[in-house]
C-alpha positions in Angstrom: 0.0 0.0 0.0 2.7 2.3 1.0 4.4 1.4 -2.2 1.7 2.2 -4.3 1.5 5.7 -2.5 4.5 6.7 -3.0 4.4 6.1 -6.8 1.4 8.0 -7.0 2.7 10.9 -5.3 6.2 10.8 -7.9 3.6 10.3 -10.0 1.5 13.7 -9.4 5.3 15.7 -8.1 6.4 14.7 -11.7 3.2 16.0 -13.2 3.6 19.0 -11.3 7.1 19.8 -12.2 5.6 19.2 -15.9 3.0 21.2 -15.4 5.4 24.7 -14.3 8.2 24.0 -16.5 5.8 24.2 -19.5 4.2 27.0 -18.1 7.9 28.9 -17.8 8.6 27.8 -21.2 5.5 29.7 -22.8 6.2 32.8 -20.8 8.1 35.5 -23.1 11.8 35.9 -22.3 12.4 39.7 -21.3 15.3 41.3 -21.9 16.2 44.6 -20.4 19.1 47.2 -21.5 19.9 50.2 -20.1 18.3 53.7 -21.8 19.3 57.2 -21.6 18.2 60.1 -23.5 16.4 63.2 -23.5 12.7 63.5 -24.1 11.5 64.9 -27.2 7.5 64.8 -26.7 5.2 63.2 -24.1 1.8 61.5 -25.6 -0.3 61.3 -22.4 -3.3 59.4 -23.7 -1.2 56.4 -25.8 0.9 56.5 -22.3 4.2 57.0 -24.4 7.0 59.2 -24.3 9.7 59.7 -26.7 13.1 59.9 -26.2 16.3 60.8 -28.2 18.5 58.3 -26.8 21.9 57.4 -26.7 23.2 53.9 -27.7 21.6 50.6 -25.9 24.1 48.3 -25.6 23.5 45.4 -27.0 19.8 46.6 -28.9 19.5 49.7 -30.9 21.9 52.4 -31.9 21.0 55.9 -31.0 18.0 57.3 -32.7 14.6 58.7 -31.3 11.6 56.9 -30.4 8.3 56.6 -28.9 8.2 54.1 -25.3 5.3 52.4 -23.8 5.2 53.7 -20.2 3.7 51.3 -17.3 2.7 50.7 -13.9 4.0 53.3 -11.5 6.7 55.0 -13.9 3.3 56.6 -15.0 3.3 58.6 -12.7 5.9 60.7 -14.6 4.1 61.0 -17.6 2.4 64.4 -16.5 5.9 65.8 -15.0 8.2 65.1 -18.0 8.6 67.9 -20.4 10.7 68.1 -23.6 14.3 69.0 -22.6 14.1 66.8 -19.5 17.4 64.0 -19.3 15.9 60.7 -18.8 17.3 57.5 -17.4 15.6 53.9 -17.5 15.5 50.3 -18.1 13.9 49.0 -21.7 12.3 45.8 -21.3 11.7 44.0 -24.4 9.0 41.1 -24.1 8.8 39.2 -27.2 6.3 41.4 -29.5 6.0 44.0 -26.2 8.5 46.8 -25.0 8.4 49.1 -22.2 10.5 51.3 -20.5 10.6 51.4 -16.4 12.6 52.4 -12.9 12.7 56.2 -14.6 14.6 58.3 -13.3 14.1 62.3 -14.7 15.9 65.2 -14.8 14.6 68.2 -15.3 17.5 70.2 -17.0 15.5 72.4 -19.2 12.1 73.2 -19.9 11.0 73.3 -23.8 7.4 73.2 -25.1 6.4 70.1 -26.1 6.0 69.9 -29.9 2.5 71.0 -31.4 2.5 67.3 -33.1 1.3 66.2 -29.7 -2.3 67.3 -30.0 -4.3 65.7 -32.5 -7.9 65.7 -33.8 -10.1 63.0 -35.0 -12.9 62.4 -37.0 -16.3 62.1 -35.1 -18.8 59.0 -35.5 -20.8 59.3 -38.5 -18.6 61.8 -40.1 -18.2 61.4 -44.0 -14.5 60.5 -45.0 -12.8 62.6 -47.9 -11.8 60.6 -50.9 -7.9 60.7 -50.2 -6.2 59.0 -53.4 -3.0 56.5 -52.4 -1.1 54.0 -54.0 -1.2 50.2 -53.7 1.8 47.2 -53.6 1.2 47.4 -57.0 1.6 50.7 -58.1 -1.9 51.0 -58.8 -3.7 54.1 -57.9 -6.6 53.8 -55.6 -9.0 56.0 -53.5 -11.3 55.3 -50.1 -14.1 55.8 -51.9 -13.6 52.6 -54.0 -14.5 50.9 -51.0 -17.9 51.6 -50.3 -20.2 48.6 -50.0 -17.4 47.1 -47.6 -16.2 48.0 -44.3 -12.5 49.8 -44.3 -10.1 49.3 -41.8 -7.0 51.3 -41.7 -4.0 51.4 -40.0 -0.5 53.1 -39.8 3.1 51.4 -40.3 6.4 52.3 -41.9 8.4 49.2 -42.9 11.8 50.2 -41.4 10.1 50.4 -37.9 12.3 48.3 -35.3 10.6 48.6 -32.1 8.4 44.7 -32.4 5.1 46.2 -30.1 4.5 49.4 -33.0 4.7 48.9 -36.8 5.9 44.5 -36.3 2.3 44.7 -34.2 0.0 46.2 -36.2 1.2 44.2 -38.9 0.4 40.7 -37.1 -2.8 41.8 -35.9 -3.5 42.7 -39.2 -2.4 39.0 -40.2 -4.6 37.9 -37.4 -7.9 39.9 -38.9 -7.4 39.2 -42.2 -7.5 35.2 -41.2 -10.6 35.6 -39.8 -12.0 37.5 -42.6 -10.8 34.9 -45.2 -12.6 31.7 -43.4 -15.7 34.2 -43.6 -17.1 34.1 -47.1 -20.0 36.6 -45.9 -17.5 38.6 -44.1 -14.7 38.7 -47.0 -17.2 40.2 -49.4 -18.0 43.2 -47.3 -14.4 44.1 -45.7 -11.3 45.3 -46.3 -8.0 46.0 -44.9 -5.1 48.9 -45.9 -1.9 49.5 -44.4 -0.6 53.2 -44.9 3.1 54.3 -44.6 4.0 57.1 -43.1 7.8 56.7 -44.7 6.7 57.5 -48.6 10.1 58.6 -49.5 11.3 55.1 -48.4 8.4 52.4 -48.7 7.8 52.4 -52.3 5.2 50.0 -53.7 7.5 47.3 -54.7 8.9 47.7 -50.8 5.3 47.6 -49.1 4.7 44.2 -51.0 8.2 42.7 -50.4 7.2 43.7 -46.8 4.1 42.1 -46.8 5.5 38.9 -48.1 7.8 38.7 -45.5 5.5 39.3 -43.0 2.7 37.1 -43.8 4.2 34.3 -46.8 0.3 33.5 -47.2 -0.4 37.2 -47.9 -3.5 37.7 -50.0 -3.0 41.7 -51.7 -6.8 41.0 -52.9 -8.4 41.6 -49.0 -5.1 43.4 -47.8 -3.6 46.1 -49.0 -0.6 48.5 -48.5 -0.6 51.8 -49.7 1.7 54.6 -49.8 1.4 58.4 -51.7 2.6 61.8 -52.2 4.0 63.2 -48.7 1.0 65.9 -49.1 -1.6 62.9 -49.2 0.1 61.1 -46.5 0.1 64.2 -44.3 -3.6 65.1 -45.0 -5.0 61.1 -44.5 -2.7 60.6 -41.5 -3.9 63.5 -39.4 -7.6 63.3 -40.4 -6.7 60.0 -38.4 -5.1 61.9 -35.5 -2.0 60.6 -36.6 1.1 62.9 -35.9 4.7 61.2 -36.9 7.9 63.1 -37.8 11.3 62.2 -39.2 13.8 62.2 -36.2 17.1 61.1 -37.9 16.8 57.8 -40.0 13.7 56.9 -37.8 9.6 58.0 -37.5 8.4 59.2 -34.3 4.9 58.7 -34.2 1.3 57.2 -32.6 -0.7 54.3 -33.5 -3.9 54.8 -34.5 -6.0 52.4 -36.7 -9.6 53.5 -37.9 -12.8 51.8 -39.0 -14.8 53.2 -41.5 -18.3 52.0 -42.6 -19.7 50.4 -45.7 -21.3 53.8 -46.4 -18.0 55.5 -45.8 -18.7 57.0 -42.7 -16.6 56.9 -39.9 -17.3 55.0 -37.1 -14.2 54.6 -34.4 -10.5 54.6 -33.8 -8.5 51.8 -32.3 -6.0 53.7 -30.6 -2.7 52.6 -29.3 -1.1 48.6 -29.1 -3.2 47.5 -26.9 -6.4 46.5 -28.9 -7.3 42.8 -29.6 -8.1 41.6 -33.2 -10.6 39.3 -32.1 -12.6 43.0 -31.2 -12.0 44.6 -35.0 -12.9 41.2 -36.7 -16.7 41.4 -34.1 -16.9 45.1 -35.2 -16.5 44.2 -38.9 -18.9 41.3 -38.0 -21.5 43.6 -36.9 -21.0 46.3 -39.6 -20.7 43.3 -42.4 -24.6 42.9 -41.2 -25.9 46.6 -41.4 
C-alpha cells in the first residue's frame, strides 16, 4: 500500500514539475538594457514618451523613439517635459517593449511639440476621398470601398521597435484570417496599411514587406498603400496621426480607424493595446448593417 503511494505521489510531483516548466517555457523571455536620452514629446493618452537616446548596448543604436510607459513610472508621464534628461531600463518582451525604474531630470524646460495634439474624425462623419497608391503601383482612393467595411491602420516598414509597426502588422495578419474563413465577411471588408515613410516604402517595398511578413499574404483583401508626402500628411492626421522624421527613424502614434460600408466613420482603435478578435466582431456587426 505504502508502495503504491509513493508512486502516486512521484507520479502527481512529476506532473507538477511538468506542469510549471511548461508554463515557464510559454512565458516570453524579457530582456532589459539600459536607456538614456532626452525627451523629445510626451503622448499622455497612448501613455508614451519619446526619447532621443543614446546607444543601448547590445539593442538599438542611438536614434529617437516613442516608449510604452507602465505601472508606477506613469506617474511621470504628466511631469516630464521636452528637454528633460531621462534615465531607464527598456524591457523587451517578445512582440511587447516598455521602459521602467525612470529616473528624470529636469535640466530644461521646452514646449512640447504641437504634433502632440491631434484631432479626430467624429462617429458618423463622411470620410474625404484621399487617393493613395497600392503594392502594386496601382492608384486607388477610399471611396472605392464603399459597400465594404475599411479598416486602416498606420506602419512604416523600417520600424524596429516589435510592439509598434511589427504589431499592427500581425494583428493585421490575425484579422485578415478571420475575414478569409468568412465568405460573408470577405465580401464586405477590407484592410489597408498606410506608410508614413513615402520617401522610403515604395510599392514594390510595401509588397516585399508584406510577403515577409505574412508568406500567405493575399493583396486581394489586404492592402498597403503609400502616396505623395501631401496625401500622407492630409489622410494621416484626419486619423489623429502625428509622426515626424527624427534622424533615419519616425516618431509617431498608433492609430487604426474603422470606417463604414457607407464610408462614414465609425471609431478609432487607438494605441497597441487593442485585440483583433474585437476589430474582426466590429467588422462582423457592420458586415450585417
Amino acid at each position: 500500500m505504502n508502495n503504491h503511494k509513493s508512486v502516486r505521489l512521484t507520479l502527481l510531483f512529476g506532473l507538477i514539475l511538468i506542469t510549471l516548466s511548461s508554463q515557464a517555457c510559454t512565458r516570453e523571455e524579457e530582456k532589459r538594457y539600459e536607456l538614456a536620452g532626452k525627451v523629445v514629446a510626451v503622448d499622455l493618452r497612448g501613455k508614451t514618451v519619446t526619447i532621443s537616446h543614446e546607444e543601448i548596448k547590445g539593442y538599438m543604436e542611438p536614434m529617437t523613439m516613442p516608449f510604452r510607459v507602465l505601472g508606477k513610472d506613469e506617474f511621470y508621464l504628466d511631469k516630464m517635459n521636452a528637454g528633460d534628461r531621462v534615465q531607464a531600463t527598456l524591457v523587451v518582451a517578445g512582440s511587447r517593449s516598455w521602459i521602467e525604474n525612470l529616473i528624470v531630470t529636469q535640466e530644461s524646460r521646452e514646449a512640447l511639440p504641437p504634433t502632440a495634439q491631434v484631432t479626430e474624425p467624429q462617429p458618423g462623419e463622411q470620410i474625404p476621398d484621399f487617393t493613395l497608391i497600392n503594392q502594386d503601383g496601382k492608384k486607388i482612393s477610399i471611396n472605392q470601398y464603399k459597400g465594404k467595411a475599411l479598416l486602416l491602420t498606420f506602419i512604416y516598414t523600417r520600424c524596429p521597435l516589435p510592439d509598434y509597426c511589427p504589431l499592427m502588422t500581425s494583428n493585421f495578419a490575425e484579422i485578415n484570417k478571420a475575414i478569409t474563413s468568412q465568405p460573408e465577411l470577405q465580401k464586405r471588408a477590407h484592410l489597408m496599411s498606410i506608410t508614413v515613410d513615402p520617401e522610403y516604402d515604395k510599392p514594390a517595398v510595401l509588397r516585399a514587406y508584406g510577403v515577409q511578413h505574412n508568406p500567405n499574404q493575399s493583396f486581394e483583401n489586404w492592402e498597403y498603400a503609400t502616396g505623395s508626402s501631401d496625401e500622407i500628411k492630409k489622410i494621416a492626421s484626419h486619423f489623429g496621426l502625428y509622426y515626424s522624421t527624427q534622424e533615419d527613424q519616425i516618431v509617431h502614434n498608433l492609430q487604426t480607424a474603422l470606417i463604414a460600408p457607407d464610408g462614414k466613420f465609425v471609431k478609432i482603435y487607438r494605441g497597441n493595446e487593442w485585440k483583433p478578435a474585437d476589430v474582426v466582431s466590429d467588422l462582423q456587426k457592420l458586415a450585417k448593417e
